[in-house]
C-alpha positions as CSV (number, residue, x, y, z in Angstrom):
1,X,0.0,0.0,0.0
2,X,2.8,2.4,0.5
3,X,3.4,2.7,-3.6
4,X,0.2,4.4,-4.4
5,X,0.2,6.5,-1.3
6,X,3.9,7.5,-2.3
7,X,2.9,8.4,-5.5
8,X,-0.3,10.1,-4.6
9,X,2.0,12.4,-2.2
10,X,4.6,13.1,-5.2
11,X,2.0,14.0,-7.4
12,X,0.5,16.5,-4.9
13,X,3.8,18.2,-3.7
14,X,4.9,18.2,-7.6
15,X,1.5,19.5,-8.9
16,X,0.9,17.3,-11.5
17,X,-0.7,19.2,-14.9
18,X,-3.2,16.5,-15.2
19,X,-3.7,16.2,-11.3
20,X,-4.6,19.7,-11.3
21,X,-6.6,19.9,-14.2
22,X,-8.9,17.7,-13.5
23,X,-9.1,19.0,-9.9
24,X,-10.1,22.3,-11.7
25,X,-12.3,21.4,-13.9
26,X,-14.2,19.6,-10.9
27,X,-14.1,22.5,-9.2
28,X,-15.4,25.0,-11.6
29,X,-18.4,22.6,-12.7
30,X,-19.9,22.2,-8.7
31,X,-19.2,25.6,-8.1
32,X,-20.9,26.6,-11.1
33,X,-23.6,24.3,-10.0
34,X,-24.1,25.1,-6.5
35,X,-24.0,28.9,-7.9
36,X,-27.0,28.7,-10.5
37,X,-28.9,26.4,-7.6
38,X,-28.7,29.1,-4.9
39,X,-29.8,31.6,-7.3
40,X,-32.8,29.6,-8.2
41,X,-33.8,27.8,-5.0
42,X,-33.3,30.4,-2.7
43,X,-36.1,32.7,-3.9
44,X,-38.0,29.8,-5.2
45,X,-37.9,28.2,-1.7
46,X,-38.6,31.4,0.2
47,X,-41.7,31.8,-1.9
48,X,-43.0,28.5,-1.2
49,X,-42.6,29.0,2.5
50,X,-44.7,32.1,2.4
51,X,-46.9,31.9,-0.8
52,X,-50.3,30.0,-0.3
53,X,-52.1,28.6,-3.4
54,X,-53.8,25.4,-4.2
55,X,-51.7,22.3,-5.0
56,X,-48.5,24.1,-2.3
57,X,-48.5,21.2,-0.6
58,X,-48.1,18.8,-3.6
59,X,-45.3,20.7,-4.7
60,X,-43.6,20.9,-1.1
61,X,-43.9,16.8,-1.2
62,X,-42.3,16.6,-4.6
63,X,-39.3,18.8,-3.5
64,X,-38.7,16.5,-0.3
65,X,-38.8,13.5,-2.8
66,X,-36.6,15.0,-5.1
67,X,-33.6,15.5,-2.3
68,X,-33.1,11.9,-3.1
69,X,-33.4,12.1,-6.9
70,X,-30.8,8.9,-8.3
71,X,-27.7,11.0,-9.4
72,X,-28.1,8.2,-12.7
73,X,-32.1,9.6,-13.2
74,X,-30.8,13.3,-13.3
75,X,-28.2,12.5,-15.6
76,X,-30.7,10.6,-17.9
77,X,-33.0,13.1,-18.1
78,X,-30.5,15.5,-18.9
79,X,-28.8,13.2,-21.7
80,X,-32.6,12.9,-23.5
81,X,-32.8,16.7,-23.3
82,X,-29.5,17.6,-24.6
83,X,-29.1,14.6,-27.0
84,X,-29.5,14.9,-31.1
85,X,-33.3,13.9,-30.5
86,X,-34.3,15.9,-27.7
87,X,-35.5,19.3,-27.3
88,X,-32.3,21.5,-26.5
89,X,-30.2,18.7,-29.2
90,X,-29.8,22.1,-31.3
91,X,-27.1,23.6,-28.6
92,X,-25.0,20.8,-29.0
93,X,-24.1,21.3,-25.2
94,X,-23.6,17.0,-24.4
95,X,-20.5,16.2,-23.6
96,X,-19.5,19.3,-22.4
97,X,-18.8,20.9,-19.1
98,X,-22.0,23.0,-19.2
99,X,-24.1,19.5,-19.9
100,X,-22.4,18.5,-16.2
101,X,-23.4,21.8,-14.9
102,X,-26.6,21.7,-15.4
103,X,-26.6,17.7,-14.4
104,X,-25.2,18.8,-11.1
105,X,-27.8,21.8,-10.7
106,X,-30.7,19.4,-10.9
107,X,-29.5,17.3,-8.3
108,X,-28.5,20.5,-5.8
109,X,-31.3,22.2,-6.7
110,X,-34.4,20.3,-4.7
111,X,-31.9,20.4,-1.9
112,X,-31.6,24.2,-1.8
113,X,-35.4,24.8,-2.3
114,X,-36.4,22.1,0.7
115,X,-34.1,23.6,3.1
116,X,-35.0,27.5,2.6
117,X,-38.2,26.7,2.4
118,X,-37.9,24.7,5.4
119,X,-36.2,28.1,7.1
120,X,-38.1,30.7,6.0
121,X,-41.5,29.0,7.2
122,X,-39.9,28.9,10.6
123,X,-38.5,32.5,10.6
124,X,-41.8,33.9,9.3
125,X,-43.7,31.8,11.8
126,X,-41.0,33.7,14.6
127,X,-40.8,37.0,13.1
128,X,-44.2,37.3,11.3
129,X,-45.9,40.0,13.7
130,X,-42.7,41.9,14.0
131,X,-42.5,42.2,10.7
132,X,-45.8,43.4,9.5
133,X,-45.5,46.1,11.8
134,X,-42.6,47.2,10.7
135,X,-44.5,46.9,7.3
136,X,-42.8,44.6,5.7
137,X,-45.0,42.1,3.8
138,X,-44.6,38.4,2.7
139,X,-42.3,39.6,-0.7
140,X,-40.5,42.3,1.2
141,X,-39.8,40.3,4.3
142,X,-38.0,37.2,2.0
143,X,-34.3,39.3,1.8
144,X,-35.0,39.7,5.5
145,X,-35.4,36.5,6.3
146,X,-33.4,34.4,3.9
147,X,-30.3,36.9,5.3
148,X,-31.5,36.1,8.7
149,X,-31.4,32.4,8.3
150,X,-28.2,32.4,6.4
151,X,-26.0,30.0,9.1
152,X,-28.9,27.3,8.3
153,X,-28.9,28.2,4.5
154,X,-25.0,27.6,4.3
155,X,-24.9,24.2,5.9
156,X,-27.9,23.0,3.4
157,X,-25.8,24.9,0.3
158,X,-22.8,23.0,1.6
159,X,-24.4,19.9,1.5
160,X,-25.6,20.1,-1.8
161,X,-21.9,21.1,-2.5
162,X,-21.1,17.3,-1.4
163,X,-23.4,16.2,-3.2
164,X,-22.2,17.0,-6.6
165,X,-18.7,17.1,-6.1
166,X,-18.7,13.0,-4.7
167,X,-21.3,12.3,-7.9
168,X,-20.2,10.0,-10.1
169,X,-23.5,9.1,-12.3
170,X,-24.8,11.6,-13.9
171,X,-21.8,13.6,-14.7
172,X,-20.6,10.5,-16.4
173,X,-23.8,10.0,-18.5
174,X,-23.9,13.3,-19.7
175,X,-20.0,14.5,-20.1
176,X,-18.4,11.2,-21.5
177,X,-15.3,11.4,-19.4
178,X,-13.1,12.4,-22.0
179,X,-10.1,13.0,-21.1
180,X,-8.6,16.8,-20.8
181,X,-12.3,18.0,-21.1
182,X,-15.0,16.8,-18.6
183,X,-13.0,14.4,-17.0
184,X,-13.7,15.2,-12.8
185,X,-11.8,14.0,-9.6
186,X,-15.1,11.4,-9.0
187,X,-14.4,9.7,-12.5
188,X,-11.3,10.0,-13.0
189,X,-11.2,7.8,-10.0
190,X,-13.5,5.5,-11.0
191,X,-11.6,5.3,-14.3
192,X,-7.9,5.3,-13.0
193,X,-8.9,2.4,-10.2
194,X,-10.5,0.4,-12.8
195,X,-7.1,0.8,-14.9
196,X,-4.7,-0.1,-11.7
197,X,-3.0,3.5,-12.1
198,X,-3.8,3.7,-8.2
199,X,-1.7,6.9,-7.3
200,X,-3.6,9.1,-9.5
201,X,-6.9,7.7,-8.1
202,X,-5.5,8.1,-4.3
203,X,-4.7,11.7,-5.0
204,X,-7.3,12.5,-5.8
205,X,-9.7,10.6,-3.2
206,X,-7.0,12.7,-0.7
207,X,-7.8,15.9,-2.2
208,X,-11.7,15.3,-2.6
209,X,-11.6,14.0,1.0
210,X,-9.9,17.2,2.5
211,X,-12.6,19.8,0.2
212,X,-15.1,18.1,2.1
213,X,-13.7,18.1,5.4
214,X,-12.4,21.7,5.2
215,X,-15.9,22.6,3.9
216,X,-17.4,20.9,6.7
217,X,-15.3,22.4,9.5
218,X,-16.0,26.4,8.0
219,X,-19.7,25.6,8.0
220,X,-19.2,24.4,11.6
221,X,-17.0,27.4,12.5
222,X,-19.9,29.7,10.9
223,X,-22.6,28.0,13.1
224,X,-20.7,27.9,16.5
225,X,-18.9,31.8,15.6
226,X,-23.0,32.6,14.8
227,X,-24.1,30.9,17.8
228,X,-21.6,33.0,20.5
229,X,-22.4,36.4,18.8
230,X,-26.2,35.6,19.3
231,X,-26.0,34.7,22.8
């Protein structure tokens, strides 16, 4: 076992070109994701915690079930829309990193709405009568809220993070894992593992494993720094 970690390590310290591309390109696609996510589920999810109209609960329901959409489903549904035959075939985006992006948004996005949702019912149910007082109605009151809940939001936006940077599925379906080009640190380990070229695939579980455990401990030094200046 000491070869592949001692290769892992040299390829870290030396910052291997194909090490770090892939690394980057990994990056850029779940940030990318969890960026278009927030800007869609956060508004989307404050408005279904304080809009009322018929069929709200039905939707609620189908958000909850989609946290635990198959990363494989997404990535289907995606391929059919973005293949030759399918609807958006035209912008000849499969394959590509965008084609992953938006694979990756699907599966962050029900996350994102569930959870602000989840907190902006709670906060409006708190703050409701303080709030139309100050006149601030359900629409005005979401920037309010959303920026009061935002130690809850994070953890829920860092989960989805975790999500889609340890999915394998979908971004495989829809970009191909070609080499130099939507290859990610999740594939490329499944691909280097199944070809025995273990110190590439142990860097990068190293590097994937300390993202998530550096993203982990800020959202936990947000809540506990956020939890002392309240009390």
């Amino acid at each position: 076992m000491d070869g592949p970690f001692a290769t892992a390590f040299s390829l870290i310290a030396s910052g291997d070109a194909a090490l770090m591309q892939i690394i980057g390109l990994s990056l850029r696609v779940t940030l990318s994701a969890v960026l278009l996510a927030c800007l869609i589920g956060l508004p989307l999810g404050a408005a279904l915690a304080l809009a009322r109209f018929p069929g709200r609960g039905a939707v609620i329901v189908m958000f909850n079930a989609l946290m635990g959409l198959p990363p494989v489903v997404a990535g289907l549904v995606v391929y059919l829309a973005l293949s030759r035959s399918g609807p958006l075939g035209s912008l000849a985006l499969l394959f590509t990193p965008t084609a992953m992006i938006i694979a990756q948004t699907l599966l962050i996005l029900p996350i994102v709405v569930s959870l602000t949702r989840s907190v902006v019912e709670d906060l409006w149910a708190e703050y409701r009568e303080q709030l139309l007082s100050l006149g601030a109605g359900r629409l005005r009151a979401v920037p309010t809220l959303l920026w009061d809940g935002r130690v809850s939001l994070l953890t829920g936006v860092l989960a989805g993070f975790g999500r889609a940077s340890a999915e394998v599925g979908a971004v495989l379906i829809v970009g191909g894992n070609i080499a130099g080009h939507t290859r990610t640190m999740t594939t490329a380990i499944t691909l280097e593992t199944n070809r025995g070229n273990l110190g590439l695939a142990v860097a990068l579980g190293i590097i994937l494993l300390t993202l998530t455990l550096t993203l982990n401990a800020a959202a936990w030094g947000a809540g506990e720094w956020a939890k002392r200046r309240l009390g």
